[in-house]
DSSP file (Angstrom, degrees, kcal/mol; ACC not computed):
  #  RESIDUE AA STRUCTURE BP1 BP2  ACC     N-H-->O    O-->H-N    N-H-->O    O-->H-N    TCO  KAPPA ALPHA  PHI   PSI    X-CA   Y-CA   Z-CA
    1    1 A X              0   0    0      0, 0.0     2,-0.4     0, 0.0     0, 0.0   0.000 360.0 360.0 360.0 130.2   -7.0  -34.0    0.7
    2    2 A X        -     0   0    0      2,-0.0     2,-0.3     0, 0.0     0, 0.0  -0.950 360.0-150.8-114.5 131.2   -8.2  -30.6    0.2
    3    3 A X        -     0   0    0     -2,-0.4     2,-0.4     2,-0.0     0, 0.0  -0.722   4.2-149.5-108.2 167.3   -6.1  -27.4    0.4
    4    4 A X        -     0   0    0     -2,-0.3     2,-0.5     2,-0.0    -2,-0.0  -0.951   4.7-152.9-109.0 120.6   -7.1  -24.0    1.3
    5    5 A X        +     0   0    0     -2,-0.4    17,-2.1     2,-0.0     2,-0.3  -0.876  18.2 176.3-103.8 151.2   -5.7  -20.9    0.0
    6    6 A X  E     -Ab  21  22A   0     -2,-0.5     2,-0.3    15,-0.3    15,-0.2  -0.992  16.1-152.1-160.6 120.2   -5.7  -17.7    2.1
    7    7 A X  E     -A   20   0A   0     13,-2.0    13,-0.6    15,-0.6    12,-0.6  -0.990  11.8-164.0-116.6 149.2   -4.3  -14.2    1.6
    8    8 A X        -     0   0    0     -2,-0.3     2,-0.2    11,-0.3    -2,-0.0  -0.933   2.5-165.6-125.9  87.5   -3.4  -12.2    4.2
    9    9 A X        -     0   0    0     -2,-0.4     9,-0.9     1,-0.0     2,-0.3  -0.355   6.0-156.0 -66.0 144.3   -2.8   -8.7    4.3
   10   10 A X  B     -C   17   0B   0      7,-0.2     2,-0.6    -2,-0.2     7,-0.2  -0.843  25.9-126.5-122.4 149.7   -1.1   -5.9    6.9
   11   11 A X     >  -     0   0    0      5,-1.2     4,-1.6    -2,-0.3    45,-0.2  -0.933  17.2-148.0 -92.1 106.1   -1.9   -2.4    6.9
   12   12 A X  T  4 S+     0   0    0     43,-3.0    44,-0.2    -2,-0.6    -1,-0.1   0.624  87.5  38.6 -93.3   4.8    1.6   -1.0    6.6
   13   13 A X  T  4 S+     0   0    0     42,-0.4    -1,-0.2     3,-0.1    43,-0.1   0.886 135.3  15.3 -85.0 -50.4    0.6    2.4    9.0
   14   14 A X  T  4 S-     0   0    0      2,-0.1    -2,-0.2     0, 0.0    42,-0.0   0.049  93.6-124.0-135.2  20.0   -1.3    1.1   11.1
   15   15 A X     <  +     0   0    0     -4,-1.6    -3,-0.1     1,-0.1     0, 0.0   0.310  48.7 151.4  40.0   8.1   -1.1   -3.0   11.4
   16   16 A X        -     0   0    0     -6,-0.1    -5,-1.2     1,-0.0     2,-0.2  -0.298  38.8-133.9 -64.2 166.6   -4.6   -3.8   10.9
   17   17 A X  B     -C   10   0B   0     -7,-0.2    -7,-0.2     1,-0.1     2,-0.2  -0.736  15.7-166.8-146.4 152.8   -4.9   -7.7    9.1
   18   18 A X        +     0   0    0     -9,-0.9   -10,-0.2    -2,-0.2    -1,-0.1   0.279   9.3 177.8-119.5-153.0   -7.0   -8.7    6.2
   19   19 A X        +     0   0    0    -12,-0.6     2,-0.3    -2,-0.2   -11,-0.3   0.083  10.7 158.6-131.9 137.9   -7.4  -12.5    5.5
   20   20 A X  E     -A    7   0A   0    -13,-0.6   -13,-2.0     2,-0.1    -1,-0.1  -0.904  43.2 -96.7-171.4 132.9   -9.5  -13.5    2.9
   21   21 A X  E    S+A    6   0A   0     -2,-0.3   -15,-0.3   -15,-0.2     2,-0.1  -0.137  76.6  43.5-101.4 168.0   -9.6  -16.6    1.0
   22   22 A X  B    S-b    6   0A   0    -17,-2.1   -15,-0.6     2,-0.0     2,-0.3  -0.194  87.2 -80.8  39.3-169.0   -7.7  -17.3   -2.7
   23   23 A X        +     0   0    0    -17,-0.2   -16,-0.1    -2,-0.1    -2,-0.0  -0.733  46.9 172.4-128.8 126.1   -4.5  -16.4   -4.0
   24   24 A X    >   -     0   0    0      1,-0.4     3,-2.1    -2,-0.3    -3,-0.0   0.064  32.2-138.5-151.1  56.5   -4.6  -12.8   -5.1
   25   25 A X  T 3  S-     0   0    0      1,-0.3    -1,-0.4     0, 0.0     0, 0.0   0.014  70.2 -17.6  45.2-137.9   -0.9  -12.3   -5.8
   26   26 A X  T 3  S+     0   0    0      0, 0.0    -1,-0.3     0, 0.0     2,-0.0   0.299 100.9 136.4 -78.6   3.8    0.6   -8.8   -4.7
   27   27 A X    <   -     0   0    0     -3,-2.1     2,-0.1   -18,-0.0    -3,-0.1  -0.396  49.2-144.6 -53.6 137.0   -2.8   -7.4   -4.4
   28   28 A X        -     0   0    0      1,-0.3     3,-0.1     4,-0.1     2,-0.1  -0.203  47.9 -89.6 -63.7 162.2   -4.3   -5.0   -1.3
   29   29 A X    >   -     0   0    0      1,-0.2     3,-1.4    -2,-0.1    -1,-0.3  -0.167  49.6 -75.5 -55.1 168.4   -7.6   -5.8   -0.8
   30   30 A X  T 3  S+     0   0    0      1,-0.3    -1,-0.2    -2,-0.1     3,-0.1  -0.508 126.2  28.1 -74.2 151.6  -10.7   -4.2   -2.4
   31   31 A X  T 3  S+     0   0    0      1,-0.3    -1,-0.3    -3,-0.1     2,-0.2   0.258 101.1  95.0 107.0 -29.2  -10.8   -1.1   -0.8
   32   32 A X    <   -     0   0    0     -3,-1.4    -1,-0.3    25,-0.1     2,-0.2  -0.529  59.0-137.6-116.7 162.0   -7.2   -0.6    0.2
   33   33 A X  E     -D   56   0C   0     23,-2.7    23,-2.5    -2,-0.2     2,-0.4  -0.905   7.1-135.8-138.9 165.0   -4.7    1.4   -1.6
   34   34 A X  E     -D   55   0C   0     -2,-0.2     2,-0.5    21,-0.2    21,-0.2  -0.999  23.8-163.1-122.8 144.2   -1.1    1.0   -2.5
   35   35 A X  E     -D   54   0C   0     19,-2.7    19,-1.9    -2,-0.4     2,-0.4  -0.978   7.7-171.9-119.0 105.7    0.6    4.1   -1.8
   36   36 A X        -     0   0    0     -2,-0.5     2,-0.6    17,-0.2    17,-0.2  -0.963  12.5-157.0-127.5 122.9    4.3    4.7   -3.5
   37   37 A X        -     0   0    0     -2,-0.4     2,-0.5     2,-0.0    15,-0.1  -0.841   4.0-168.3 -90.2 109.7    6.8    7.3   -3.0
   38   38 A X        -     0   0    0     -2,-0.6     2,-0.4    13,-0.2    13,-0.2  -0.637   2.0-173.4 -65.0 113.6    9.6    8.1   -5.9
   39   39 A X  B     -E   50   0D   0     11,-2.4    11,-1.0    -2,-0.5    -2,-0.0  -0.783  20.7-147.4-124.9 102.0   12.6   10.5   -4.6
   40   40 A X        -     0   0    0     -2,-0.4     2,-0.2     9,-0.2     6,-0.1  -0.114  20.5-155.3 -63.8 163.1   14.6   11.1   -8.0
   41   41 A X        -     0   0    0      4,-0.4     2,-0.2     1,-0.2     4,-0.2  -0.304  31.7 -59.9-100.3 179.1   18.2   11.5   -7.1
   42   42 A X  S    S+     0   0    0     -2,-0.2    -1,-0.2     6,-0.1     2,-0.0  -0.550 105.3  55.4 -73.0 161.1   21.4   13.1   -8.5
   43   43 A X  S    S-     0   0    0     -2,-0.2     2,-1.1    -3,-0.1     5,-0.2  -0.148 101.8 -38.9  97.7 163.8   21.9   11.3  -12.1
   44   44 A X  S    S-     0   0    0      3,-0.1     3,-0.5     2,-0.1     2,-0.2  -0.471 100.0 -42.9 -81.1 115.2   19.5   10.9  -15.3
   45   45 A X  S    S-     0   0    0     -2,-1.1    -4,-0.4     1,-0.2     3,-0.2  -0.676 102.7 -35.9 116.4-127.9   16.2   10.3  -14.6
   46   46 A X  S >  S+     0   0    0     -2,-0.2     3,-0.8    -6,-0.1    -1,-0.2   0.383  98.7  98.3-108.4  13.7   15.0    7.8  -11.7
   47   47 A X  T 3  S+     0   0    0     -3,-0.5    -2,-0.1     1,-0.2    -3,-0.1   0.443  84.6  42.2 -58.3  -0.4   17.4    5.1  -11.7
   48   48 A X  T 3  S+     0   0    0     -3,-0.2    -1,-0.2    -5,-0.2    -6,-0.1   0.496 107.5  89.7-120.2   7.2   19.7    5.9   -9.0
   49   49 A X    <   -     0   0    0     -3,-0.8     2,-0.3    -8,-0.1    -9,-0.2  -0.005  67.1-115.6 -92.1-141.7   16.5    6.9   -6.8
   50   50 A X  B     -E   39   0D   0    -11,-1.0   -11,-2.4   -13,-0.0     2,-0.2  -0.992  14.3-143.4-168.2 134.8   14.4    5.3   -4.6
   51   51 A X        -     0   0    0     -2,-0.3     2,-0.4   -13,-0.2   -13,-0.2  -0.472   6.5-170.0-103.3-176.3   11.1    3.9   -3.6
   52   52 A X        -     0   0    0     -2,-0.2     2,-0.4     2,-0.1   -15,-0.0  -0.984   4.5-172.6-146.2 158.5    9.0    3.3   -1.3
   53   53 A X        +     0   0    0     -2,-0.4     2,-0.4   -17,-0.2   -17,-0.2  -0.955   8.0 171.4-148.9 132.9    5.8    1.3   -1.3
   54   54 A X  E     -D   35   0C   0    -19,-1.9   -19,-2.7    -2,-0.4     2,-0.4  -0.999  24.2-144.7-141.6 146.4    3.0    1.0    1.8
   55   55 A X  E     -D   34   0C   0     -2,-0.4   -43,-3.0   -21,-0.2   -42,-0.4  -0.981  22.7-158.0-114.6 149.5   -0.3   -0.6    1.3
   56   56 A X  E     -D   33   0C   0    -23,-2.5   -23,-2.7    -2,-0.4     2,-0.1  -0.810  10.7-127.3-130.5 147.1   -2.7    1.3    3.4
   57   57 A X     >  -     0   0    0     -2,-0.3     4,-3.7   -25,-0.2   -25,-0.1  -0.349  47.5 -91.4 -78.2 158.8   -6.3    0.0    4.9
   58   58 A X  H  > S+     0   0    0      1,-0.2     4,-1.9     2,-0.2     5,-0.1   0.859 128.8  54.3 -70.3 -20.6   -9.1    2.2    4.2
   59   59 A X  H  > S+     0   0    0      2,-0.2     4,-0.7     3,-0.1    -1,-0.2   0.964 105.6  55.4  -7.0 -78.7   -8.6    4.3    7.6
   60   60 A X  H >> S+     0   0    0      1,-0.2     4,-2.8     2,-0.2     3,-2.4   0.965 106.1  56.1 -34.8 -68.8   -5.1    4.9    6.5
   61   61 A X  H >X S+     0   0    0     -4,-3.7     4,-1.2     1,-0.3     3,-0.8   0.754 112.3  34.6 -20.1 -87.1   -6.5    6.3    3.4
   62   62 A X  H 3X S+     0   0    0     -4,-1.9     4,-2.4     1,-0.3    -1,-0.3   0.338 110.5  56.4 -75.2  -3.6   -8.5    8.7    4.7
   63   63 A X  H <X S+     0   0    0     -3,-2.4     4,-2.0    -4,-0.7    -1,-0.3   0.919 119.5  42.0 -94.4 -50.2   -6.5    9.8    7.7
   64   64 A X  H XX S+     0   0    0     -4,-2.8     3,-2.4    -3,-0.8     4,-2.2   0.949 110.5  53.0 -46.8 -57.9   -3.5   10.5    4.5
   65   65 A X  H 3X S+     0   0    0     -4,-1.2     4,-3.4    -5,-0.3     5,-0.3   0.957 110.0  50.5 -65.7 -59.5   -5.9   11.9    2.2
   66   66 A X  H 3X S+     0   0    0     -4,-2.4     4,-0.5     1,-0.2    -1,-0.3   0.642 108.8  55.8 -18.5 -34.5   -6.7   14.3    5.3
   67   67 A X  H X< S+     0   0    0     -3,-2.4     3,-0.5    -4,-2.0    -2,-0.2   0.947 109.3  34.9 -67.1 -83.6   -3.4   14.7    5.3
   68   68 A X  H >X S+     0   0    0     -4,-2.2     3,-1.4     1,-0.2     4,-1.1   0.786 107.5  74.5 -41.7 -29.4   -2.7   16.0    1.5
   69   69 A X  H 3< S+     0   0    0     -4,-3.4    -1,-0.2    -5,-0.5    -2,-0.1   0.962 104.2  39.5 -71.8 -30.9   -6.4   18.1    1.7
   70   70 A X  T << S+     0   0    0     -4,-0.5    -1,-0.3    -3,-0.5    -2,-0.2   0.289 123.2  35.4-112.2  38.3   -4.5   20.5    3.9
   71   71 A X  T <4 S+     0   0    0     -3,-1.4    -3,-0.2     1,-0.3    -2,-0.1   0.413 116.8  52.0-124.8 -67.1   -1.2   20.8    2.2
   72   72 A X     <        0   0    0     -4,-1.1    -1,-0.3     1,-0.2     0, 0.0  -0.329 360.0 360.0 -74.7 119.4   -2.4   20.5   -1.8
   73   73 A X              0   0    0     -3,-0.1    -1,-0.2    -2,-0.1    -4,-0.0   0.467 360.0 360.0-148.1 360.0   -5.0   22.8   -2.5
């Protein structure tokens, strides 16, 4: 018997799929980024606020990084 392992990634903007063969835990693909937003709360520090986590294809990236070049300068 032989098994195959395969992970399979989603683009969480934009639903494009990854598949690629081994086990590579919670890892994006090379290439791919994982993008997480903190929004501290009331209270000390960030323990009563909240994340958020998207992993983004390179597309995604760039269309975001487009994004940030013309608000951060």
């Amino acid at each position: 018997m032989t098994v195959e392992v395969k992970t399979h990634s989603t683009c969480d903007c934009c639903g494009d799929t990854v598949t690629r063969l081994g086990a590579e835990n919670d890892c994006p693909p090379v290439g791919w980024a994982r993008l997480r937003l903190s929004i501290r709360h009331e209270g000390a520090g960030w323990t009563r606020g909240e994340s958020h986590n998207w992993d983004l294809c390179p597309r995604c990236i760039a269309r975001v990084q487009n994004l940030l070049a013309g608000v951060v300068s």
